[in-house]
C-alpha positions in Angstrom: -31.0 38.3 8.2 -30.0 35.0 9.9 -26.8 33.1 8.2 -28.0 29.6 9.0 -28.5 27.0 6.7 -30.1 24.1 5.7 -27.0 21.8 4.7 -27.1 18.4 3.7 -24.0 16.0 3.7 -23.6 13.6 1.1 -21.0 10.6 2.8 -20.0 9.8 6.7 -16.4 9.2 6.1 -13.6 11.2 7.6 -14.4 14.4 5.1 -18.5 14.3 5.7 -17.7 14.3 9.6 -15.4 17.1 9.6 -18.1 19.1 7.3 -21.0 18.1 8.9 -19.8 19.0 12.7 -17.8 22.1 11.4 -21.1 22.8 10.0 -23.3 22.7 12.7 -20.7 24.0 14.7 -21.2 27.6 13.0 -24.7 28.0 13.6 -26.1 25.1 10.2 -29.2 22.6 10.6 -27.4 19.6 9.3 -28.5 16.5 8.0 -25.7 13.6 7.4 -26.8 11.0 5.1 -24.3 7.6 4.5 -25.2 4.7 2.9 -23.0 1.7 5.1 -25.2 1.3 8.5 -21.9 2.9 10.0 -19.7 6.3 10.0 -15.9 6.0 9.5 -15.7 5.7 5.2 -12.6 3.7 4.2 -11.2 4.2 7.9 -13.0 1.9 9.8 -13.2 -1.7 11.9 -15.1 -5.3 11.7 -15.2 -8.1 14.0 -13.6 -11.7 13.2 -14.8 -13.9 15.8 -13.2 -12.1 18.6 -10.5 -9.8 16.9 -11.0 -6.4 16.0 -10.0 -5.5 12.4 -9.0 -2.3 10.8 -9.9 -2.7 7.3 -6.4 -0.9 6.6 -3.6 0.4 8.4 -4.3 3.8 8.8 -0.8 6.6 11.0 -0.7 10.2 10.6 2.1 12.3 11.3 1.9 15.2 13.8 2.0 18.0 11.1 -1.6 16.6 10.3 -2.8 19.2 12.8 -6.6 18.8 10.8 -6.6 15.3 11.6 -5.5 15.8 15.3 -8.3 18.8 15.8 -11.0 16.7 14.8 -9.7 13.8 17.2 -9.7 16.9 19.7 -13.2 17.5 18.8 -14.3 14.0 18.6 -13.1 13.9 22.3 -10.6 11.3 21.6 -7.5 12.7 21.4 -6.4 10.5 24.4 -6.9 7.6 22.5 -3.9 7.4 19.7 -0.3 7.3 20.6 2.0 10.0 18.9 5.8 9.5 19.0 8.2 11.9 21.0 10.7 11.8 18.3 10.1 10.2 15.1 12.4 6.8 14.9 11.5 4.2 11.8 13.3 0.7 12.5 14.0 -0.6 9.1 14.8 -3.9 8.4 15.6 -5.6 5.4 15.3 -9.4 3.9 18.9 -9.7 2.5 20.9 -8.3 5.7 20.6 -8.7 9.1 20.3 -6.2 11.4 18.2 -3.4 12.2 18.7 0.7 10.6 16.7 3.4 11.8 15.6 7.1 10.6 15.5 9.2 13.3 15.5 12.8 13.7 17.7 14.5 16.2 16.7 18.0 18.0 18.7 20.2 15.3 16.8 22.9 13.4 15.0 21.5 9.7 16.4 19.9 8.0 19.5 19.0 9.7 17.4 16.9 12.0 17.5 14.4 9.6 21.4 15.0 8.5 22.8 12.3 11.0 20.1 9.3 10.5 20.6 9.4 6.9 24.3 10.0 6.8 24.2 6.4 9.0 21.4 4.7 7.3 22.9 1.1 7.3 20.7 0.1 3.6 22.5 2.6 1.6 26.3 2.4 0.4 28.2 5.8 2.0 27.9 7.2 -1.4 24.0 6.7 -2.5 23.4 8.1 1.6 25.3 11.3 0.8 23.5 11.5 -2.5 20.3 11.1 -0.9 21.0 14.1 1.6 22.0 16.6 -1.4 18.6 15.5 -2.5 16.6 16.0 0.4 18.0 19.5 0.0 17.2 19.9 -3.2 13.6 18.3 -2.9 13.0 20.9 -0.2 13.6 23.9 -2.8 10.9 22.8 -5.3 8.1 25.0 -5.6 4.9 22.4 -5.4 2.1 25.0 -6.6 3.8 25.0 -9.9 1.4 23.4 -12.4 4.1 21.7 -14.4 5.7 20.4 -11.2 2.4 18.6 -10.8 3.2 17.1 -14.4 6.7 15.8 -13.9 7.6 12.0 -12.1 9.0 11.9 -8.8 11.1 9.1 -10.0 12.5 10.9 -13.0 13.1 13.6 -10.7 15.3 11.2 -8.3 17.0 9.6 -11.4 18.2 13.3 -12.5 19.2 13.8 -8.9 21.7 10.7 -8.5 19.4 8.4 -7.3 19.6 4.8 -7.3 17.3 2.3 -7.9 18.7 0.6 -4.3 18.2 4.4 -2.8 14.5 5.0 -4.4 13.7 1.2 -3.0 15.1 1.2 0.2 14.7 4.8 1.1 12.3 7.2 -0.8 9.8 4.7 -2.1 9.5 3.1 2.2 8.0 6.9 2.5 6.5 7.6 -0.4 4.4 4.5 -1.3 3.0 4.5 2.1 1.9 8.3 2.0 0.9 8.4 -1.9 -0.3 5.3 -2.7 1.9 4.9 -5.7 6.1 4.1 -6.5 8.0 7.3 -7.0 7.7 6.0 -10.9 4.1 6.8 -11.2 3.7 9.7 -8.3 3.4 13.4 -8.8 6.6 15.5 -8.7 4.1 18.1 -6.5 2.9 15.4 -4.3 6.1 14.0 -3.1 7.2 16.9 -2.4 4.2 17.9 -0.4 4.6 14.5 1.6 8.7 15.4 2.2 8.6 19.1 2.5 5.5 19.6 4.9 6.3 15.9 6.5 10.3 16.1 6.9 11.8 19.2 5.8 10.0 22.0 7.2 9.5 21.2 11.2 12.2 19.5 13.3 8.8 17.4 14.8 6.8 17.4 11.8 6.8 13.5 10.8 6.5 12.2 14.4 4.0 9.2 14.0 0.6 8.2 15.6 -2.0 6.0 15.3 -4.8 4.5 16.9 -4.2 2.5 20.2 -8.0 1.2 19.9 -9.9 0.3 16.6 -10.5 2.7 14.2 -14.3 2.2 14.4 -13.9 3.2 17.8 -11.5 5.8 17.4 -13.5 7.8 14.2 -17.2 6.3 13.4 -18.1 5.9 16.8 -17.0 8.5 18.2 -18.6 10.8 15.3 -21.7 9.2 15.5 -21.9 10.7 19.5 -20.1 13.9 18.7 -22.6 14.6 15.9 -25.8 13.9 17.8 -24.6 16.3 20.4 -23.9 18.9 18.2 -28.0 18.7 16.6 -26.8 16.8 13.4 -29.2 14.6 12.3 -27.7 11.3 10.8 -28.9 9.3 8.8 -27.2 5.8 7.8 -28.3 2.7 5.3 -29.6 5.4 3.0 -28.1 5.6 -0.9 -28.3 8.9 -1.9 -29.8 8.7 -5.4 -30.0 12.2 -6.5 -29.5 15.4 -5.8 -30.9 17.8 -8.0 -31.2 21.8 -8.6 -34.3 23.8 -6.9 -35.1 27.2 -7.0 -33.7 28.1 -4.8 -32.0 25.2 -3.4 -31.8 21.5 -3.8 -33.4 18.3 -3.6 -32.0 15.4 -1.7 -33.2 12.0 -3.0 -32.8 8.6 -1.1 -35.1 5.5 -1.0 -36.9 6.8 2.1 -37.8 10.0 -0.2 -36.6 13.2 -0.9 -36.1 16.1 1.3 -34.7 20.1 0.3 -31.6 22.0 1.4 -30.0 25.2 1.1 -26.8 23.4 0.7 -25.3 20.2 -0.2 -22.0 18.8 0.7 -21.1 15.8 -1.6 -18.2 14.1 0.3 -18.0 10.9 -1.5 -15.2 9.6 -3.2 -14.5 10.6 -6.5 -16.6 8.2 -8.6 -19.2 8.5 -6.7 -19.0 12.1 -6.5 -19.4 12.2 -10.5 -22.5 10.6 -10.6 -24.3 12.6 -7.9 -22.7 16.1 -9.0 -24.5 17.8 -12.3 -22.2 17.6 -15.4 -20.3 20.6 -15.7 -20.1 21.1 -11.7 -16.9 21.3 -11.5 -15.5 22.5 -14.7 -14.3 19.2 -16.6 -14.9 16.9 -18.9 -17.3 13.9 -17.8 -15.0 10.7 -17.3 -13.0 12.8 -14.6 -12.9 10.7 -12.1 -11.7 7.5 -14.4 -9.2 9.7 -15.4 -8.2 11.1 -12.1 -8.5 7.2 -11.3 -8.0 5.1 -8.0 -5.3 2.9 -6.7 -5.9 -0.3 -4.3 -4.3 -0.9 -0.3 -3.8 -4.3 0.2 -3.4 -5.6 4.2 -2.5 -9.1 5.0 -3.3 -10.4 8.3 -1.6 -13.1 10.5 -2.5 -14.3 14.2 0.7 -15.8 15.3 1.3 -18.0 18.6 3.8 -15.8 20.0 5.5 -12.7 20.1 8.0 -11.8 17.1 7.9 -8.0 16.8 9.5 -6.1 19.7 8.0 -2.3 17.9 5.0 -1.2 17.1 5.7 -1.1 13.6 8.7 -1.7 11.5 9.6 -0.8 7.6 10.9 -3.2 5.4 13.5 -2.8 2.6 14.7 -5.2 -0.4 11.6 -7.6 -0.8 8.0 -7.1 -1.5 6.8 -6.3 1.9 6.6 -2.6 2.9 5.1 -1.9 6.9 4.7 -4.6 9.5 2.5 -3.6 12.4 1.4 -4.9 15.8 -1.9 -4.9 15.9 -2.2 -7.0 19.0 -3.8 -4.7 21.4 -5.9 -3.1 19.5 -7.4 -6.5 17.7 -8.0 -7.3 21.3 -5.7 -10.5 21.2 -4.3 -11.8 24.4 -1.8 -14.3 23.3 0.1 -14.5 20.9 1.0 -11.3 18.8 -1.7 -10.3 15.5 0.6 -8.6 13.0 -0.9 -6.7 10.0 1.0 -6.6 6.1 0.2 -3.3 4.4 0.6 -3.6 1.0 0.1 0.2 -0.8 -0.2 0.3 -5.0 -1.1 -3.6 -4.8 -2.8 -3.7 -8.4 -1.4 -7.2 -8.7 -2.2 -8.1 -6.0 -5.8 -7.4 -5.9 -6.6 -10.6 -7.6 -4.6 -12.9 -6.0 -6.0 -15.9 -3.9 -5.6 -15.7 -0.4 -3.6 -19.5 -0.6 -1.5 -18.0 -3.2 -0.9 -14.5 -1.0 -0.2 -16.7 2.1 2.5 -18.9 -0.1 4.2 -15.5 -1.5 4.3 -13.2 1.9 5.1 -15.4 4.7 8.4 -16.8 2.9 9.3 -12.9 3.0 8.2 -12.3 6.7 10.1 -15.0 7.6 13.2 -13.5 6.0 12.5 -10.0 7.1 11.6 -11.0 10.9 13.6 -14.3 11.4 12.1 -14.9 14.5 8.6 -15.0 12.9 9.6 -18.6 11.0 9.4 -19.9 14.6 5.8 -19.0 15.3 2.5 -20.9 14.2 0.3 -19.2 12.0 -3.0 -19.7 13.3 -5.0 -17.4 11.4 -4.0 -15.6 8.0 -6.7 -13.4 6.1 -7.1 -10.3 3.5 -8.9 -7.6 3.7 -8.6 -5.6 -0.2 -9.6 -1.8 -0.6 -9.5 -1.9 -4.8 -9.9 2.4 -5.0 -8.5 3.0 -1.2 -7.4 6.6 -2.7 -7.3 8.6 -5.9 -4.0 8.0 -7.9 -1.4 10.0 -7.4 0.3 10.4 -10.5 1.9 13.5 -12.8 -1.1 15.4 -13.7 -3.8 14.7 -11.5 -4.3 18.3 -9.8 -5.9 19.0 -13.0 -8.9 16.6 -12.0 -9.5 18.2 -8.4 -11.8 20.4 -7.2 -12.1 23.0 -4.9 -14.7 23.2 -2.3 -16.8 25.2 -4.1 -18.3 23.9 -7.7 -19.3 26.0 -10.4 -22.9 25.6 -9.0 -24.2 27.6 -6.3 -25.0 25.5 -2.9 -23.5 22.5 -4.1 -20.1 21.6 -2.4 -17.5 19.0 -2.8 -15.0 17.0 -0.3 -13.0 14.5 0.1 -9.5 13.6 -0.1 -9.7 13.7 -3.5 -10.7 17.5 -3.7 -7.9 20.3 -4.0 -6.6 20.5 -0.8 -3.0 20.4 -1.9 -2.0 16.8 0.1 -2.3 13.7 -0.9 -5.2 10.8 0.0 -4.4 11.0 3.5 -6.9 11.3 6.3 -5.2 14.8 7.1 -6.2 15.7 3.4 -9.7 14.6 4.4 -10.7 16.4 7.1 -8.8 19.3 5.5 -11.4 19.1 2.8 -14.3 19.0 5.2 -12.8 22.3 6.7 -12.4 23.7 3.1 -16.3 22.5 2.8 -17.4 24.2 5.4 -15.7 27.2 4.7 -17.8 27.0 1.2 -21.1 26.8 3.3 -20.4 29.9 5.5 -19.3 32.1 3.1 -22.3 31.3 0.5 -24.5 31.7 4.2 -23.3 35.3 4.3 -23.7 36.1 0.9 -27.1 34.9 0.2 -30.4 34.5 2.0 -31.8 30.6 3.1 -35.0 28.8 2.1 -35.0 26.1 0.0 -38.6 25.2 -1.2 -40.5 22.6 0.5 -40.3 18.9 -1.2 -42.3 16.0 -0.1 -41.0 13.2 1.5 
C-alpha cells in the first residue's frame, strides 16, 4: 500500500515551508495555501522607494541547526553571514566606551568566564554574581512543568541579581530572544534561550543573519524551492474552513473547496483557533487569548553618513535595545540606514511616529555620539502588534504538539510545543515536528480522501 498523501498546508511562513517541502520531500502531494500574495510570514521585506525593508530584524544563532538546514535546503546558505566567534559590542547611554561579550575557545561554559568577569556595565561584584548564576541557570531542569510556571526575574532576584545586572545584562539577551523582560518571561524559556544558546556548546550563540533581504533570503527562495519539489502553491487565498470528511478533510477558500488526507494548519495561534475544530487540541476555547501575543517594534532611520563601525551593537541603560546596519542589505549607497528593534513594545505600539522620532533619536544620539552629527533624512515604523506568542510563566500549557487530538489534522508554528521560544529556529522546528505527524499517520493508515467539488 503506497504511504503518500494528500497534504494540505494551511500558512507560507517559515513553519508552512519547512512542512510543506519536508513533506513533499518524503514522497506527499502537497498543496501550500497563504493568504498575503507572498511566502515569508512575519519574516519578510517591502520596498520604500528604493530601500529594501525587513519588516523586523530577524538573527539566529548557530545552534539553530533547523533554521540553517532549511537555508541549506532553500539553496541559500551562502547568503547570511555567521560569526566565527560570538562578540556583542555593548554600549551604553550613561558611559562612554565600548564592552563586549565574547566567548573564548575554553570548553562550556567557561568560554564565557572571562567576557563576563570584564564586562565593563556591571560593578566587580554584580559580574561575579552574574557568573555564579550562569552556573546555576545551567542546572535547571526546563521540562519541569512548574519551572514553566516560575518568573525568570524572580528567579534572578533569589539569585543576587540586580536590577542594573537584569537591565544591562540578562534582559540585552533575553528580551531580544523571548519577546518579553525577565519580569514576565518563563523560568523554562530562559533557560532554554541560555542553556541551549550559551551554556551547552563553546560555539553555540555565534550570530548570523541575512546579508540580503529577508524576502529574498526565505519567501523567495521558498517560492522556487517548492515548485521544484512538485508543491503546488497557492497565494492570495484565505483559507475559510477546514472541515472533517470521511475519511479526510475539506479545504475551503474563496476559489472553492478541495479534499486532503491531511492538513497542516501553520498559522499563528489565533488564527490557528479559528480554523482548528474545538477540542483539537485538548483546551479550553479562548486558548490562544490566553496563550496571548506580544508586539516587535523597529524604528528606521536613513542617515547622511556613516555612524556605526559593526554590524550591530546592544545597548544598555536607556530604552533602546539593538542597533543594526542595515545599509547593504536596504540597498543604500550613501549614507548608512540603521534599524531600532524595539522587543515587548506594548507602549509603544500606539505611539505616533513624530512622537517615536522625538523619544528615540535623543537616546541614539547618546548611545552612538557620533550619530548627533548626521542628518536624518528619512525616519519610519514598521509595528508587528502579535510578532510572537507571549512568553510568560505558564504558557507551555497552551501549546500543542504536532499532532491534535484529531486524526489528519496537524498543527505548526512557533507557537506549537517545540520546546523554544518564538524564534524562527522554533518555527521550522515545528514544520519538521509537522511533518513527522504526516509520515507517521501515512504509515499507519491508508490515503483517499473523498472527492469535493471545487
Amino acid at each position: 500500500m503506497s504511504t503518500s498523501r494528500d497534504v494540505a498546508v494551511i500558512g507560507g511562513g517559515l513553519a508552512g515551508i519547512a512542512t510543506a517541502l519536508g513533506c513533499a520531500d518524503a514522497g506527499h502531494r502537497v498543496t501550500l495555501v497563504e493568504a498575503r500574495p507572498r511566502l515569508g510570514g512575519l519574516t519578510h521585506s517591502f520596498r520604500r522607494g528604493d530601500l529594501w525593508v525587513d519588516n523586523g530584524q530577524h538573527v539566529f544563532l548557530r545552534c539553530c541547526t533547523s533554521y540553517l538546514r532549511l537555508l541549506e535546503r532553500l539553496g541559500v546558505r551562502d547568503l547570511v553571514e555567521l560569526q566565527p566567534r560570538l562578540d556583542v559590542p555593548v554600549r551604553s547611554e550613561k558611559r562612554p566606551g565600548l564592552g563586549r561579550l565574547r566567548r573564548s575557545s575554553l570548553p562550556a561554559p567557561l568560554h564565557l568566564g572571562w567576557s563576563l568577569l570584564r564586562y565593563r556595565w556591571l560593578s566587580p561584584v554584580e559580574r561575579l554574581r552574574a557568573a555564579t548564576a550562569v552556573l546555576a541557570l545551567g542546572r535547571v531542569d526546563r521540562t519541569a512543568p512548574d519551572v514553566d510556571e516560575q518568573s525568570f526575574g524572580g528567579w534572578l532576584r533569589e539569585h543576587g541579581q540586580s536590577e542594573r545586572a537584569v537591565d544591562a545584562l540578562w534582559d540585552l539577551i533575553g528580551v531580544a530572544t523571548l519577546n518579553a523582560h525577565a519580569a514576565d518571561a518563563s523560568l523554562a524559556l530562559a533557560a532554554t534561550v541560555f542553556q541551549i544558546g550559551l551554556l551547552e556548546r563553546t560555539d553555540a550563540a555565534d550570530i548570523g543573519w541575512s546579508r540580503v533581504p529577508l524576502q529574498r533570503l526565505h519567501g523567495d527562495a521558498a517560492m522556487t524551492a517548492l515548485t521544484a519539489a512538485g508543491v503546488e502553491v497557492r497565494t492570495s487565498q484565505k483559507v475559510s474552513g477546514v472541515v472533517a470528511l470521511e475519511p479526510g478533510w475539506q479545504v475551503t477558500t474563496e476559489a472553492g473547496s478541495s479534499a486532503y488526507d491531511d492538513v497542516v494548519v501553520a498559522t499563528a495561534a489565533g488564527a490557528a483557533e479559528a480554523l482548528l475544530p474545538p477540542g483539537a487540541i485538548g483546551v479550553d476555547p479562548g486558548w490562544s487569548e490566553r496563550l496571548g501575543s506580544s508586539p516587535i517594534v523597529n524604528a528606521h532611520l536613513v542617515l547622511d553618513r556613516k555612524v556605526l563601525d559593526h554590524p550591530f551593537v546592544a545597548a544598555a541603560d536607556g530604552p533602546l535595545q539593538w542597533v543594526f546596519d542595515r545599509t547593504d542589505q536596504a540597498g543604500l549607497r550613501t549614507g548608512q540606514y540603521l534599524a531600532l528593534s524595539l522587543s515587548a513594545a506594548e507602549d509603544l505600539l500606539g505611539v505616533p511616529v513624530s512622537d517615536l522620532r522625538d523619544l528615540l533619536v535623543p537616546h541614539l544620539h547618546r548611545l552612538i555620539p557620533e550619530s548627533s552629527r548626521a542628518t536624518i533624512e528619512e525616519f519610519f515604523v514598521t509595528r508587528e502588534p502579535h510578532a510572537t506568542f507571549r512568553s510568560a510563566p505558564g504558557s507551555q500549557r497552551w501549546r500543542s504538539p504536532a499532532a491534535t487530538g484529531l486524526g489528519g489534522l496537524h498543527v505548526a508554528g512557533a507557537w506549537t510545543e517545540t520546546g523554544w521560544p518564538a524564534t524562527m529556529e522554533g518555527a521550522v522546528r515545528s514544520g519538521e515536528a509537522a511533518t513527522a505527524s504526516v509520515n507517521r499517520r501515512a504509515v499507519l493508515e491508508p490515503a483517499g480522501p473523498a472527492e469535493v467539488a471545487s
